[in-house]
C-alpha positions, -999 to +999 in steps of 0.1 A: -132+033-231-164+037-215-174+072-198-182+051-169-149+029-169-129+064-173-148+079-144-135+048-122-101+049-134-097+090-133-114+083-095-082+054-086-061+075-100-068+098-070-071+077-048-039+058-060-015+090-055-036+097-026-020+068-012+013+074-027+012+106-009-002+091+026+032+066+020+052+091+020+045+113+047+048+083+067+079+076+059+090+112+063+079+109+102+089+077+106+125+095+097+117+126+120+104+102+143+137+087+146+159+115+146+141+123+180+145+091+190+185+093+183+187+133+196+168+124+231+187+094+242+217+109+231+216+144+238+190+143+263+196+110+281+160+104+278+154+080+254+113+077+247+091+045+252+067+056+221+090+061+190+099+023+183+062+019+180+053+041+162+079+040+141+073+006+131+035+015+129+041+039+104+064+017+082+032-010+077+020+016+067+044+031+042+053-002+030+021-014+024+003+018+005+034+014-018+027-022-023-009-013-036-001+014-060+031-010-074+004-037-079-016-012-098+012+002-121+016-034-124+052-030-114+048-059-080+035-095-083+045-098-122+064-117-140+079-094-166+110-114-178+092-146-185+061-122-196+080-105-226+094-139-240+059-154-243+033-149-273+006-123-266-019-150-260+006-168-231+010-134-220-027-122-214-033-157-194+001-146-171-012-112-166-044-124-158-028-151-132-006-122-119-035-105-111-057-128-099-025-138-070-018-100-068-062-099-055-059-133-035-031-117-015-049-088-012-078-101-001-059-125+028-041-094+042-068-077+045-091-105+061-064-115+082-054-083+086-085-071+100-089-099+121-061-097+136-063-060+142-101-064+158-083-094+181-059-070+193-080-038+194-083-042+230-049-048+242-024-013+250+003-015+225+040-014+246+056+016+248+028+040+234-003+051+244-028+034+214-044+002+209-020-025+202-042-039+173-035-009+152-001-028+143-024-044+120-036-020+104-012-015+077-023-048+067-058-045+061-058-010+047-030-020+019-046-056+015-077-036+004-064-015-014-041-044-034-072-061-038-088-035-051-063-024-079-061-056-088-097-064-095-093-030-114-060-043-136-084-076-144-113-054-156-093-028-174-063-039-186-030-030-181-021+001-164-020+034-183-002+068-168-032+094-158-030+121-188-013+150-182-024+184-194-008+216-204-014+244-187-033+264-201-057+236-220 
């Protein structure tokens, strides 16, 4: 491999657990988010406009960063039953295939995604104080970033675990 093509993939690497991380965090306040939710109308009786909103918000979020990274492990939008059965040269045209859906898809979410969002942009969302168009996105964000992983999986290959190294090395 390259020194270049090494560079880029150490640099998605990054930015791949980057997003892994960003996934989780918002799914760990999406959780606290709705603990309040429960503990306020419950224990309160006071039940907040802003957390099914955001809530919800967060989720596009969460689901979609995790979509991107599973399209660059390779393990979302592939076809790995029919995939192992096939001779290597079937299976290098259904991996490229997978791919090249995996980047269309991409690629919609995040125009329509984005247009949608900028439509929106304007408009208060219900319940919280922030721009309703930001329900969108979740959508554009992960779209671009499926798109990109999988125009990296077409020019690389298949996915490869980041080395580790000993402590110490």
């Amino acid at each position: 491999m390259s020194e270049s093509r090494r560079g880029l993939t150490r640099a998605l690497d990054g930015l791949a657990a980057l997003v892994m991380g960003l996934a989780g965090l918002a799914l760990v306040s999406m959780a606290l988010i709705q603990a309040w939710q429960v503990f306020a109308r419950y224990v309160l009786n006071d039940s907040p406009g802003w957390t099914e909103p955001l809530a919800l918000l967060l989720m596009s979020f969460a689901v979609m960063f995790g979509a991107s990274v599973a399209v660059r492990r390779e393990t979302h939008f592939s076809f790995q039953t029919l995939l192992h059965a096939l001779p290597n040269g079937l299976q290098w045209l259904l991996k490229s295939v997978s791919r090249l859906i995996a980047a269309a898809a991409g690629g919609c979410l995040m125009t329509y995604g984005g247009t949608l969002m900028i439509d929106d942009w304007s408009v208060n969302m219900a319940g919280a104080p922030l721009p309703s168009g930001l329900k969108f996105a979740g959508l554009c964000v992960g779209g671009g970033l499926i798109l990109l992983f999988a125009i990296e999986r077409l020019l690389t290959g298949d996915y490869h675990a980041p080395e580790t190294t000993e402590a110490g090395d």
